[in-house]
N, CA, C and O atoms as a GROMACS GRO file, in nm:
protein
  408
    1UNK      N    1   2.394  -5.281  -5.722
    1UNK     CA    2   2.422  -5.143  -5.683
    1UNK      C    3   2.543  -5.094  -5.760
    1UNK      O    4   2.623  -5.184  -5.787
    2UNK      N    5   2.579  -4.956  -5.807
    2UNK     CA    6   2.638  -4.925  -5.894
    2UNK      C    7   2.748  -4.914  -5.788
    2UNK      O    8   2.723  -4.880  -5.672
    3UNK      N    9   2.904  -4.954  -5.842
    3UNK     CA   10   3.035  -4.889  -5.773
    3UNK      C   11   3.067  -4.740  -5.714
    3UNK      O   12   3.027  -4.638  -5.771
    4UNK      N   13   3.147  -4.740  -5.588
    4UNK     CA   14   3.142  -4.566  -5.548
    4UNK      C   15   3.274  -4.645  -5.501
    4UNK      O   16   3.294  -4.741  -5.427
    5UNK      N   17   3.376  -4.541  -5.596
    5UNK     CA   18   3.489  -4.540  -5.534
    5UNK      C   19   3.540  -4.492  -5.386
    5UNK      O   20   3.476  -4.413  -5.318
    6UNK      N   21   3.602  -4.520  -5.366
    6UNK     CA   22   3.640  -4.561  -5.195
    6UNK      C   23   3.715  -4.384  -5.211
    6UNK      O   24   3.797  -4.356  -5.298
    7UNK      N   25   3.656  -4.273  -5.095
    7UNK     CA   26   3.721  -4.162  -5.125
    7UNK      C   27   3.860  -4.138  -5.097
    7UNK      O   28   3.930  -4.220  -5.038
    8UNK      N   29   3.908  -4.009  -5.146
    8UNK     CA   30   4.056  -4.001  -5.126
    8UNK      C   31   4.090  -4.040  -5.029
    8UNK      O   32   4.158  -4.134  -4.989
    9UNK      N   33   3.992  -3.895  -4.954
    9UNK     CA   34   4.089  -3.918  -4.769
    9UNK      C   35   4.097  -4.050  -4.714
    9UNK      O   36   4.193  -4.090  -4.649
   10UNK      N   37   3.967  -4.137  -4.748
   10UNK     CA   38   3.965  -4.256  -4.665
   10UNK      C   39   4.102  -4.347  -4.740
   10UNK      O   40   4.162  -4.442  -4.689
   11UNK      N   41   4.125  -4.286  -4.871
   11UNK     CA   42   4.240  -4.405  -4.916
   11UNK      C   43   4.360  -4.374  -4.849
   11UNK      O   44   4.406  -4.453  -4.766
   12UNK      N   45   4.413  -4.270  -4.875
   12UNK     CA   46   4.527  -4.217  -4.772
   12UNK      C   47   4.523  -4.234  -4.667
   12UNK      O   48   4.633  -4.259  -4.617
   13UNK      N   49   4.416  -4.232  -4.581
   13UNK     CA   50   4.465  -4.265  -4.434
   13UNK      C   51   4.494  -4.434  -4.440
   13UNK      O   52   4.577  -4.490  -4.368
   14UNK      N   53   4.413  -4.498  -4.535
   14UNK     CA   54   4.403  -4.643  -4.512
   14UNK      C   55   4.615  -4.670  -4.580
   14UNK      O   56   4.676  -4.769  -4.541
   15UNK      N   57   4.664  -4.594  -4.650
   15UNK     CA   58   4.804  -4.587  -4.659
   15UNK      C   59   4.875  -4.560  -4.571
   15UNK      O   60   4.977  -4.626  -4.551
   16UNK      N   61   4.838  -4.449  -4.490
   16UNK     CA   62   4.929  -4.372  -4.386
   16UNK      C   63   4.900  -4.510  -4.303
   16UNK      O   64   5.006  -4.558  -4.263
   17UNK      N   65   4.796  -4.577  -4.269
   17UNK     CA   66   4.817  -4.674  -4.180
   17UNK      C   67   4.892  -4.811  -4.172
   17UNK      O   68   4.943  -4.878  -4.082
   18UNK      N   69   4.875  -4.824  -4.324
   18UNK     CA   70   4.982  -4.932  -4.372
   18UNK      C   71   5.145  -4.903  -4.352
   18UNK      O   72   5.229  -4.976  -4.300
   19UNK      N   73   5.162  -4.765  -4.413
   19UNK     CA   74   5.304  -4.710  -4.426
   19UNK      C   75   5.357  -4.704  -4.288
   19UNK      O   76   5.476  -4.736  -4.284
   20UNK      N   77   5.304  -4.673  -4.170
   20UNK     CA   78   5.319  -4.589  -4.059
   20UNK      C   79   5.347  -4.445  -4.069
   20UNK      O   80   5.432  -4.391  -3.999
   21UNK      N   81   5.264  -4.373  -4.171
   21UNK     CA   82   5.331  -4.230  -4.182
   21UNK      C   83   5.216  -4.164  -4.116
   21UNK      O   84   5.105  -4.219  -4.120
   22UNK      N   85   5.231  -4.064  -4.064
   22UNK     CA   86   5.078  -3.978  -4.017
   22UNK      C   87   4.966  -3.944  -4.146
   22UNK      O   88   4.984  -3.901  -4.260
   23UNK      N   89   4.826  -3.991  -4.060
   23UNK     CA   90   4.748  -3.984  -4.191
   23UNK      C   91   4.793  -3.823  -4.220
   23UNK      O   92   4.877  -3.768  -4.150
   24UNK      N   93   4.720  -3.748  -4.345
   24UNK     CA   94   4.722  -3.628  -4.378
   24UNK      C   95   4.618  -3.563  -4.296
   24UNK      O   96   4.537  -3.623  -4.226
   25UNK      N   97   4.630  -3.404  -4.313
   25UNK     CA   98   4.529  -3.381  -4.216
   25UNK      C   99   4.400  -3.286  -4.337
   25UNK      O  100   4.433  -3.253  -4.451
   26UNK      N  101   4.274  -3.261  -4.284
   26UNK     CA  102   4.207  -3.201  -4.354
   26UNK      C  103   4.301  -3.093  -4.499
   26UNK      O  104   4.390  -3.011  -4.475
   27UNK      N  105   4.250  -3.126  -4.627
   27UNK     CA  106   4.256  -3.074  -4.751
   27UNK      C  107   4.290  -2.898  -4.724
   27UNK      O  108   4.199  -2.834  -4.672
   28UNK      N  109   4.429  -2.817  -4.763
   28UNK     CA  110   4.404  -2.736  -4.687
   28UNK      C  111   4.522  -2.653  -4.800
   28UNK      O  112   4.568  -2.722  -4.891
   29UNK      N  113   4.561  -2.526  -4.789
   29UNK     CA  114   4.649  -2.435  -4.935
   29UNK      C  115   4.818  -2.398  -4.854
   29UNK      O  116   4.930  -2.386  -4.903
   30UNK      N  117   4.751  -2.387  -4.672
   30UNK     CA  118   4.880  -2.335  -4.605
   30UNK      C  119   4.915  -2.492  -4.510
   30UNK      O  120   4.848  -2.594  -4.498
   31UNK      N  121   5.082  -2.442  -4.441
   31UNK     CA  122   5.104  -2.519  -4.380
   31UNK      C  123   5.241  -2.426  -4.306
   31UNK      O  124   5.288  -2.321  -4.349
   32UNK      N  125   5.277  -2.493  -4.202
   32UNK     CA  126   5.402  -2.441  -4.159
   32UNK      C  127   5.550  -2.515  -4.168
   32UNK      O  128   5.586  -2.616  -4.108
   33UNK      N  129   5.600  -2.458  -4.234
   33UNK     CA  130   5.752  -2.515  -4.274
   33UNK      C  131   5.827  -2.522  -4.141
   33UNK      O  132   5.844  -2.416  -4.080
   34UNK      N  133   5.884  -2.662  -4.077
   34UNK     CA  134   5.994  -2.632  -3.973
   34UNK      C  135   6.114  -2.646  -3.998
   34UNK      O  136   6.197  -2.656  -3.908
   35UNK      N  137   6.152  -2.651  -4.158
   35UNK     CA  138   6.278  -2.736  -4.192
   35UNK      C  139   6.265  -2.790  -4.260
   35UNK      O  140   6.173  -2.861  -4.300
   36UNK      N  141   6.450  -2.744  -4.320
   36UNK     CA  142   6.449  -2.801  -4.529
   36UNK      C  143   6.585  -2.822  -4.464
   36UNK      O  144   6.641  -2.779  -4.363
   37UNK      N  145   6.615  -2.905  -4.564
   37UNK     CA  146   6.754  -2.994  -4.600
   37UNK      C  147   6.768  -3.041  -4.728
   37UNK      O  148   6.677  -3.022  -4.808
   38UNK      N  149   6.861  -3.097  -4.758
   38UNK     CA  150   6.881  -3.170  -4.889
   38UNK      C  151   6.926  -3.287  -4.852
   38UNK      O  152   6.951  -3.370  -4.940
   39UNK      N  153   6.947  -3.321  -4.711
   39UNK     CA  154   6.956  -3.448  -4.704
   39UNK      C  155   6.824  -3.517  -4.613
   39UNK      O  156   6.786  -3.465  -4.508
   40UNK      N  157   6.758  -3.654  -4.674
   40UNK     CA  158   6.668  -3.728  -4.639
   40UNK      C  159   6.684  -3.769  -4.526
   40UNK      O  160   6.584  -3.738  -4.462
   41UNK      N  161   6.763  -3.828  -4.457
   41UNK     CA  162   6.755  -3.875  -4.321
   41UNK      C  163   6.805  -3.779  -4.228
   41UNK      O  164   6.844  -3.824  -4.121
   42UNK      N  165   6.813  -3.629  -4.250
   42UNK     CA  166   6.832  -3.525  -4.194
   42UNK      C  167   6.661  -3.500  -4.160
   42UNK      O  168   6.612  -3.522  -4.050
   43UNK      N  169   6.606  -3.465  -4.241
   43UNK     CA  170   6.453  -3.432  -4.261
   43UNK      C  171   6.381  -3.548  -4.227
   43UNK      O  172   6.265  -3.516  -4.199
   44UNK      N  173   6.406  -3.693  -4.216
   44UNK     CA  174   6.311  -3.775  -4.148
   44UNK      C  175   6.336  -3.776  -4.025
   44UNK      O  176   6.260  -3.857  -3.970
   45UNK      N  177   6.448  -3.697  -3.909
   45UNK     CA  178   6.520  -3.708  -3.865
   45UNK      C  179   6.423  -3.535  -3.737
   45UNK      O  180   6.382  -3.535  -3.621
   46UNK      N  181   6.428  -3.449  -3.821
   46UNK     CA  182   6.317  -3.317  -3.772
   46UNK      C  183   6.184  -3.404  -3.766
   46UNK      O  184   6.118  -3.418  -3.663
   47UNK      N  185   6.154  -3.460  -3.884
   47UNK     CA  186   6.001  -3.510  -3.911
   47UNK      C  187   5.971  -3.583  -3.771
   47UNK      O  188   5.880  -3.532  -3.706
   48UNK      N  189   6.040  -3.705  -3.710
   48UNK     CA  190   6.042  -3.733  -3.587
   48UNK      C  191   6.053  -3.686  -3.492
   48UNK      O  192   6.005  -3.741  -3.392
   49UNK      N  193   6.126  -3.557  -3.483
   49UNK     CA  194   6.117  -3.459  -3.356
   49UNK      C  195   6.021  -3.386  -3.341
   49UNK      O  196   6.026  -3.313  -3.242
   50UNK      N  197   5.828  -3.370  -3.481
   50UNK     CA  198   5.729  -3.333  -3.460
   50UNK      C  199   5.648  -3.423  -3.512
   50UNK      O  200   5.553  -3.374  -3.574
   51UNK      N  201   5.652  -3.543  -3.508
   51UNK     CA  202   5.547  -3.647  -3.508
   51UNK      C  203   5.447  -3.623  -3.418
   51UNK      O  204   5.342  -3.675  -3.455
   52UNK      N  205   5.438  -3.556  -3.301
   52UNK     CA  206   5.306  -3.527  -3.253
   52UNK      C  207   5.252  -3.388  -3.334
   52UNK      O  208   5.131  -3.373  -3.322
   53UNK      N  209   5.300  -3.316  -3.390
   53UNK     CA  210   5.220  -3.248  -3.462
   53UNK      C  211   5.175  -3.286  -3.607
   53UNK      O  212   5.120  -3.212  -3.689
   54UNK      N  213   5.214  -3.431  -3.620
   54UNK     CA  214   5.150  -3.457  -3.734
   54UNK      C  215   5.282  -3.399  -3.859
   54UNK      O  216   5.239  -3.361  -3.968
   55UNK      N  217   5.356  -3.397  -3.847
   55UNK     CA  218   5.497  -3.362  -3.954
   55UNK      C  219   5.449  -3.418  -4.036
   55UNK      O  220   5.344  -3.476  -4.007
   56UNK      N  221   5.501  -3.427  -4.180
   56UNK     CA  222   5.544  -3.473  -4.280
   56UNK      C  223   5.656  -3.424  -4.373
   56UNK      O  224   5.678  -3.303  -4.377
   57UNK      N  225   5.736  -3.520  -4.455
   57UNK     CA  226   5.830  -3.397  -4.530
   57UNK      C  227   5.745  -3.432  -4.709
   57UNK      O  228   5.676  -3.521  -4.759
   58UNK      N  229   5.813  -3.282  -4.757
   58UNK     CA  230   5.792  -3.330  -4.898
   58UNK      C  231   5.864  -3.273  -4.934
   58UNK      O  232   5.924  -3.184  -4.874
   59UNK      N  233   5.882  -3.328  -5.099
   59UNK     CA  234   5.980  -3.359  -5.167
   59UNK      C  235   6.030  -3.242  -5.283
   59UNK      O  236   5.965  -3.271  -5.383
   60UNK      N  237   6.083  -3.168  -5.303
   60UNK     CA  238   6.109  -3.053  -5.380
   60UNK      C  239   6.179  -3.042  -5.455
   60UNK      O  240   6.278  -3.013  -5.386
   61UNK      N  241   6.234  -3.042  -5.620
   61UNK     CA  242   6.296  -3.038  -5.684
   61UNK      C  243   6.347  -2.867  -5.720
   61UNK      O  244   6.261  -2.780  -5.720
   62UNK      N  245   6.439  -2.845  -5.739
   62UNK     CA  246   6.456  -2.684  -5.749
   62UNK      C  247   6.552  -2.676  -5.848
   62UNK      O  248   6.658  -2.738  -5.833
   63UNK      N  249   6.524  -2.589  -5.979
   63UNK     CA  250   6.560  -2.603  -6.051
   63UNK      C  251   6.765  -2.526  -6.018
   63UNK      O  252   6.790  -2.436  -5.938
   64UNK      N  253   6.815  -2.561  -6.058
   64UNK     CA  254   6.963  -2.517  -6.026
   64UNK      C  255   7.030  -2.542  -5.856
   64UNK      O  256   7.145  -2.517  -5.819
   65UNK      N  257   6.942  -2.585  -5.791
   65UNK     CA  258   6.957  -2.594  -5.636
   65UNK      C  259   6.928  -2.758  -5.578
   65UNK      O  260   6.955  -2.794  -5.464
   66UNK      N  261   6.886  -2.820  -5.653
   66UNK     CA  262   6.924  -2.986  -5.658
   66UNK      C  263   6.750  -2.994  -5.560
   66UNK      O  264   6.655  -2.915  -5.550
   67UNK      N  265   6.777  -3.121  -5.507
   67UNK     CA  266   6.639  -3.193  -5.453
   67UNK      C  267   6.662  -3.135  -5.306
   67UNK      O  268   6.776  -3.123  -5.261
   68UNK      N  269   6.547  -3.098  -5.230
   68UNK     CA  270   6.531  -3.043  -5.097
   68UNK      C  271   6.412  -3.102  -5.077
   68UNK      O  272   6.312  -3.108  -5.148
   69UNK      N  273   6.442  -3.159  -4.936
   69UNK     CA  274   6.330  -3.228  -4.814
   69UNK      C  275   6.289  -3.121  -4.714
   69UNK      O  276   6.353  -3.104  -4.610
   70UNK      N  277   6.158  -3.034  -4.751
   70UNK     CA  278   6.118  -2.977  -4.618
   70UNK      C  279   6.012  -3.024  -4.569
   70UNK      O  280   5.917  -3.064  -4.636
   71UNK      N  281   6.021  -3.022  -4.417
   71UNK     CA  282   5.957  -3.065  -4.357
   71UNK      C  283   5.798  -2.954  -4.279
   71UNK      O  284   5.802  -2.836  -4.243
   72UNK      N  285   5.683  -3.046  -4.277
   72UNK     CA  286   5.594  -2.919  -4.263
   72UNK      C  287   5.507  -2.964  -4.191
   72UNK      O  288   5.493  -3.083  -4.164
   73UNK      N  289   5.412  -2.836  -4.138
   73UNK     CA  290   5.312  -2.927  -4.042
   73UNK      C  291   5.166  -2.872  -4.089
   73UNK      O  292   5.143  -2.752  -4.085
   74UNK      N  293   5.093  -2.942  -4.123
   74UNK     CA  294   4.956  -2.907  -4.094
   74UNK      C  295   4.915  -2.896  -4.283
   74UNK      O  296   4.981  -2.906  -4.386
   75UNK      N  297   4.787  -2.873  -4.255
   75UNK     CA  298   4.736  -2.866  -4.404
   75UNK      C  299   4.596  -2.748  -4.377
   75UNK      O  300   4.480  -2.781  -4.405
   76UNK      N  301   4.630  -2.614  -4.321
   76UNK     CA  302   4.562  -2.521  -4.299
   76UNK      C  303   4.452  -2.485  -4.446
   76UNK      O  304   4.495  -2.471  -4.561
   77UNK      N  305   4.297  -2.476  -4.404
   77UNK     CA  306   4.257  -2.379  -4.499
   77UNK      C  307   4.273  -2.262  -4.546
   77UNK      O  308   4.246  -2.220  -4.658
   78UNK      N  309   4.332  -2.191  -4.430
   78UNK     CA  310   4.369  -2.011  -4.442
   78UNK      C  311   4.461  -2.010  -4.350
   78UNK      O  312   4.490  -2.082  -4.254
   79UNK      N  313   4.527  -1.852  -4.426
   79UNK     CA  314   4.624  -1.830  -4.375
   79UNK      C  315   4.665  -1.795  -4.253
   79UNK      O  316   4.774  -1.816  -4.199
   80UNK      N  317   4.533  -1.718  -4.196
   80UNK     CA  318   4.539  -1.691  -4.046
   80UNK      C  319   4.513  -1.829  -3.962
   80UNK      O  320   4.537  -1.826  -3.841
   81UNK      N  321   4.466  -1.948  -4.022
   81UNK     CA  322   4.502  -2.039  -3.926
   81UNK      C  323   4.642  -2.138  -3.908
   81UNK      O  324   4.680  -2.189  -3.803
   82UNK      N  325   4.710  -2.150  -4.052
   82UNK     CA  326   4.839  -2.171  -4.026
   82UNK      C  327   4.929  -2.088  -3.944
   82UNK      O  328   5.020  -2.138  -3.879
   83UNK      N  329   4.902  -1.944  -3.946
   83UNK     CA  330   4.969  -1.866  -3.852
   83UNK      C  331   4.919  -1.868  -3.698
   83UNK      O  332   4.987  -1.796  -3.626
   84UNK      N  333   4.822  -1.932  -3.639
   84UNK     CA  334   4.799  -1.933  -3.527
   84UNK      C  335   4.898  -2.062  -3.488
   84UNK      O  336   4.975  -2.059  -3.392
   85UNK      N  337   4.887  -2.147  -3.554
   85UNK     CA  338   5.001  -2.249  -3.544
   85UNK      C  339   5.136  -2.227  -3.545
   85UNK      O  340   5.208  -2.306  -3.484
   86UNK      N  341   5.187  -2.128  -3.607
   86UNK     CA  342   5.311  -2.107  -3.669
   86UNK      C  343   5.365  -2.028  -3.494
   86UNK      O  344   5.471  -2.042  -3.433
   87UNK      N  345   5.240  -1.945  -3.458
   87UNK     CA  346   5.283  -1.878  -3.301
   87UNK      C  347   5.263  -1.988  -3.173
   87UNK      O  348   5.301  -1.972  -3.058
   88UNK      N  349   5.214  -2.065  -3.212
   88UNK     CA  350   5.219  -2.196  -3.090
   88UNK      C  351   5.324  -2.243  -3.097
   88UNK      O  352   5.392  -2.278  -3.000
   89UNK      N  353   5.354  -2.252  -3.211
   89UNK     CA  354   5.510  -2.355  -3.245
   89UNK      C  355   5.620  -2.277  -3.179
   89UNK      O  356   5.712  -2.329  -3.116
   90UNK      N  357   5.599  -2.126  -3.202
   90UNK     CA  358   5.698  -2.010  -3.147
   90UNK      C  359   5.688  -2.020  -2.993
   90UNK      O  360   5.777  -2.023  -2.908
   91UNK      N  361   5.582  -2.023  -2.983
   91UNK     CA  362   5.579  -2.014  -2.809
   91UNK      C  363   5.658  -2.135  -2.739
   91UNK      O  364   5.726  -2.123  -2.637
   92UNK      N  365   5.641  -2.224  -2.793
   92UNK     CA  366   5.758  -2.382  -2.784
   92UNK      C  367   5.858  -2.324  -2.800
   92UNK      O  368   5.889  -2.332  -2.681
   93UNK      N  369   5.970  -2.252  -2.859
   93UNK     CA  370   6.078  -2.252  -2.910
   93UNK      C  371   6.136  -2.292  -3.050
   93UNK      O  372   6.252  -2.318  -3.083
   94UNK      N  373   5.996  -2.287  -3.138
   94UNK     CA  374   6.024  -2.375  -3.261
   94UNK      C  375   6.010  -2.250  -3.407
   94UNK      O  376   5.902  -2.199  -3.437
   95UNK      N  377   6.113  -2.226  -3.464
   95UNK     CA  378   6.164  -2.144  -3.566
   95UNK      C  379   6.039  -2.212  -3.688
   95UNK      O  380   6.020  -2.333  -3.699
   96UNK      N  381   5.984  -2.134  -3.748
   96UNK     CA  382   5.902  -2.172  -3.873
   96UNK      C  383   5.834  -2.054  -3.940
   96UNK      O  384   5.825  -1.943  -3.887
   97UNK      N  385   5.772  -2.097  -4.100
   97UNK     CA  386   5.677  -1.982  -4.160
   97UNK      C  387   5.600  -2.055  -4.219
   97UNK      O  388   5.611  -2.173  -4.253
   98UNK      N  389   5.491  -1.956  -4.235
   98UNK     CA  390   5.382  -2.032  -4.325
   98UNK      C  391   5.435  -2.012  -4.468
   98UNK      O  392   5.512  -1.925  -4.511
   99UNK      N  393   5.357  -2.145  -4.549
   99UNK     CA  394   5.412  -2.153  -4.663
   99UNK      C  395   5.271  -2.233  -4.760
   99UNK      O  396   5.163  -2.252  -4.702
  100UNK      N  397   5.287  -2.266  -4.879
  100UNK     CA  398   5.195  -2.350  -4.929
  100UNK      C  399   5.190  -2.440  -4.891
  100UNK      O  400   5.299  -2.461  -4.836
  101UNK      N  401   5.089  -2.574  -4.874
  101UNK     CA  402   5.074  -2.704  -4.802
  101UNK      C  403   5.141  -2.796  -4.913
  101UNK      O  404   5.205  -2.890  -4.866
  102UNK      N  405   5.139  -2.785  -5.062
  102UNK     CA  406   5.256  -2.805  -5.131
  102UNK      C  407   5.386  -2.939  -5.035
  102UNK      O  408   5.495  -2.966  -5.085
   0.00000   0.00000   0.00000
């Protein structure tokens, strides 16, 4: 039988499970930003205060403004569904915008 590579998603989650990081969530353009820093254990630090929403941070280089960790949630197909999120998060008490999943 000819080889079929093992697909993305299934490889990443099979990482996120090794790593302990949350798998990723469905392939998606938006997401909601809860928080940027420039310092890393500041931002793994938020990332743990929304581990049930599935957080992650990533990693941002900016040109004249040094390296920034923001932290984000979700991997929305459209924009009106990152924003239905972005008003749940509000209804919690939680400051955020939609942004690229980036």
């Amino acid at each position: 039988a000819p080889y079929a590579a093992p697909r993305k998603d299934a490889m990443a989650s099979a990482v996120a499970r090794v790593s302990g990081a949350p798998a990723p969530g469905p392939a998606g353009a938006f997401a909601v930003q809860v928080g940027a820093t420039q310092s890393e254990p500041e931002a793994r630090r938020i990332q743990k205060k929304f581990a049930a929403d599935g957080a992650r941070v990533a990693v941002a280089d900016l040109p004249g403004k040094g390296r920034w960790y923001r932290v984000k949630i979700g991997s929305f197909a459209t924009r009106a569904e990152a924003e239905r999120r972005r008003a749940a998060l509000k209804a919690r008490g939680v400051a955020g915008f939609v942004t690229d999943a980036r």
